[in-house]
N, C-alpha and C positions, 0 to 999 in steps of 0.2 A: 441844468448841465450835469451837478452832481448823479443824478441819477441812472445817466448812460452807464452802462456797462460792456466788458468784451470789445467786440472789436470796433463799434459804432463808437465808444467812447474814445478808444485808443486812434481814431481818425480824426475826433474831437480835438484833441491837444495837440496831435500833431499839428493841423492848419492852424490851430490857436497862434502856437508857436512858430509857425512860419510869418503869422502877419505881425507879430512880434519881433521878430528878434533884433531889426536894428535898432532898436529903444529899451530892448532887453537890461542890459546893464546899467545902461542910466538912469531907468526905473527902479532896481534893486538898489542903488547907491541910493536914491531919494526916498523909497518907500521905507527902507531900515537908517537913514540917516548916515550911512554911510559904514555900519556895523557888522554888514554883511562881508566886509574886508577882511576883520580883525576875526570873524566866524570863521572863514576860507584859511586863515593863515593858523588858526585852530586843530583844524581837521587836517591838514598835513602834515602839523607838529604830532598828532596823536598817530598818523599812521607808522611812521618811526623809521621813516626811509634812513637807507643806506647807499653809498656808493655802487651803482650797477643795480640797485635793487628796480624789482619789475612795476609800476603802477598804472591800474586801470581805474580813469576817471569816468564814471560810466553816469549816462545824461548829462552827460557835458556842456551841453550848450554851446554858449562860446569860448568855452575853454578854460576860465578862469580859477579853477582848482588846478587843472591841468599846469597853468603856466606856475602858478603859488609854487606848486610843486619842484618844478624846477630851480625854482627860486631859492629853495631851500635846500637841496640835493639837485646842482647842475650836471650829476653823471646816473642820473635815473634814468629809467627807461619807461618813459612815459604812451600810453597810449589813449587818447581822449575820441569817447563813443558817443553817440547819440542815434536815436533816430529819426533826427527834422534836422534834416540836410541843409537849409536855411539857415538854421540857429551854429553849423558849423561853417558854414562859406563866410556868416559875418564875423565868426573870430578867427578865421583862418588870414584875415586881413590886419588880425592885430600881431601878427607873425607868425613862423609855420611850426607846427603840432601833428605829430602822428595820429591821423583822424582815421576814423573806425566808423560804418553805417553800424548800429547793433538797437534787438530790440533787448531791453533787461530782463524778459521774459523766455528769451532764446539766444544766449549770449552764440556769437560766433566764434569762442575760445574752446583753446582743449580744456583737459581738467587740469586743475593744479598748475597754472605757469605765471601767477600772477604774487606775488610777496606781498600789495596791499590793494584793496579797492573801496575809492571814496566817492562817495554822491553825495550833492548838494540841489537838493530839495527838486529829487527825480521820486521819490517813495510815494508821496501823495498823489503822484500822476499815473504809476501802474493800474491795472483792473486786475493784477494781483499779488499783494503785499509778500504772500509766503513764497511764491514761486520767484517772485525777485529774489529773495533771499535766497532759497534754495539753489539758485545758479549762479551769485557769485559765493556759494558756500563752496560750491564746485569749482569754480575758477580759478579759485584760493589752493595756494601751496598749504601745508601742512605746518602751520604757526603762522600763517597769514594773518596779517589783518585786517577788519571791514571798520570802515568809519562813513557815517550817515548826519549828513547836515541837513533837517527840513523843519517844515512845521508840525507842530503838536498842540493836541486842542489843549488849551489852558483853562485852569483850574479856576472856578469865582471867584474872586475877588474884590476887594474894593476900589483896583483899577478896572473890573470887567466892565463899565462904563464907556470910561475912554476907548479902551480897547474895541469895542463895538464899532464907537462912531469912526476910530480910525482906519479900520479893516471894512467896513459896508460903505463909507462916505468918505471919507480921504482918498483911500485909495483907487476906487471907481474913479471920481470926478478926476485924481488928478493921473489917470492911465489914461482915460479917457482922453485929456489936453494932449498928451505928449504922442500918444499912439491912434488914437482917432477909432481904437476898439475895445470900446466900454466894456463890450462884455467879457473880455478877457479879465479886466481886474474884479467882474463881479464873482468871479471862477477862485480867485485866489482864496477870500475869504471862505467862499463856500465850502471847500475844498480841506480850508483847515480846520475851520468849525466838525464837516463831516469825518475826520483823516480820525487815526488811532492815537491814544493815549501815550505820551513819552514810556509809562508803565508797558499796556500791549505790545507796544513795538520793540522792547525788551526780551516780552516773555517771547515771541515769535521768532528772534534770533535765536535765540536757544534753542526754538523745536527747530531750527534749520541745523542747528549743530553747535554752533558757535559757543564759546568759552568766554568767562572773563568778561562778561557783556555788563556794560555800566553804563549811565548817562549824564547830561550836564543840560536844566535848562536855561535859556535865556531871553531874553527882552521881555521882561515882564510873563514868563512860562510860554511866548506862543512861538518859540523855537526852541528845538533840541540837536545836541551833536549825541548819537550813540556810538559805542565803541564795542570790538570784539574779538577775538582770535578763532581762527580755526584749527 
């Protein structure tokens, strides 16, 4: 699966993600124990909304940075993107969100109209890291901010054990029960093991432009939030 590349991959995940998505969430609550809440309420704290301020939550999914967002700043101006239409009709039922079709390779925005833009764990699914970057570098007003929730390959350890059997064998078998598409959760691991270092995905904001670019890992280093300004 890792292997695809271009636009055979990028048809990849999209159908992935279509026979996904109404177990989407309830997977992510079981598969991080329910971590990925306290992550989501994270990455909207760091984007540093204000009153009226613009945000594009881009791979959205079912919305769920999106809605945080509001949660936190109820007079944003929120616009939640994807491009697996599926994955936004199932959260468009958990209440209504200005939904966006967008590929993050070809944003449908002008330049500069957006004050922050947050993904959660859309990086590892592009087929291409820099050119993501480089268009919401564009989308970004001029002291915007980008903030990036996904996974990062983790460093050896003396949990890389566990960590193995949990990411190759937990997770399969139990995607598997709940959504009846194995291969979907054999993708995730793969995906993360293959994805760029918390360090890379650093250096590569910066050659997009980006300032002030730091990071924070978590669960044991196989997630990172990055942060930046433009």
């Amino acid at each position: 699966m890792t292997q695809l590349t271009g636009n055979e991959r990028a048809r990849y995940v999209q159908s992935m993600f279509t026979k996904i998505a109404h177990r989407y969430d309830l997977m992510n609550r079981l598969m991080t124990g329910g971590q990925d809440i306290r992550w989501r309420k994270e990455v909207i704290h760091r984007a540093r909304l204000i009153p009226n301020a613009s945000l594009l939550d881009l791979g959205t999914g079912t919305g769920d940075l999106a809605r945080e967002a509001l949660t936190q700043e109820p007079k944003a101006k929120v616009t939640a993107a994807d491009f697996t239409i599926e994955m936004m009709r199932v959260g468009n039922k958990n209440g209504n969100l200005q939904w966006s079709a967008a590929d993050a390779l070809n944003l449908p925005f002008k330049d500069q109209i957006f004050d922050a833009i947050v993904s959660g764990f859309l990086m590892r699914n592009v087929t291409d890291i820099q050119q993501a970057l480089n268009e919401q570098y564009r989308a970004l007003k001029p002291g915007g901010r980008i903030v990036i929730l996904d996974t990062t390959r983790p460093k050896k350890n003396i949990l890389s054990p566990f960590i193995w059997i949990h990411m190759h064998l937990v997770i399969p078998t139990l995607g598997g029960l709940l959504t009846g598409v194995n291969e979907a959760y054999r993708y995730l691991p793969e995906t993360t093991e293959g994805f760029v270092t918390a360090e890379d995905m650093a250096e590569r904001m910066a050659k997009a432009g980006f300032k002030n670019v730091n990071f924070q890992r978590l669960m044991f280093g196989t997630i990172a939030i990055h942060w930046g300004e433009r």
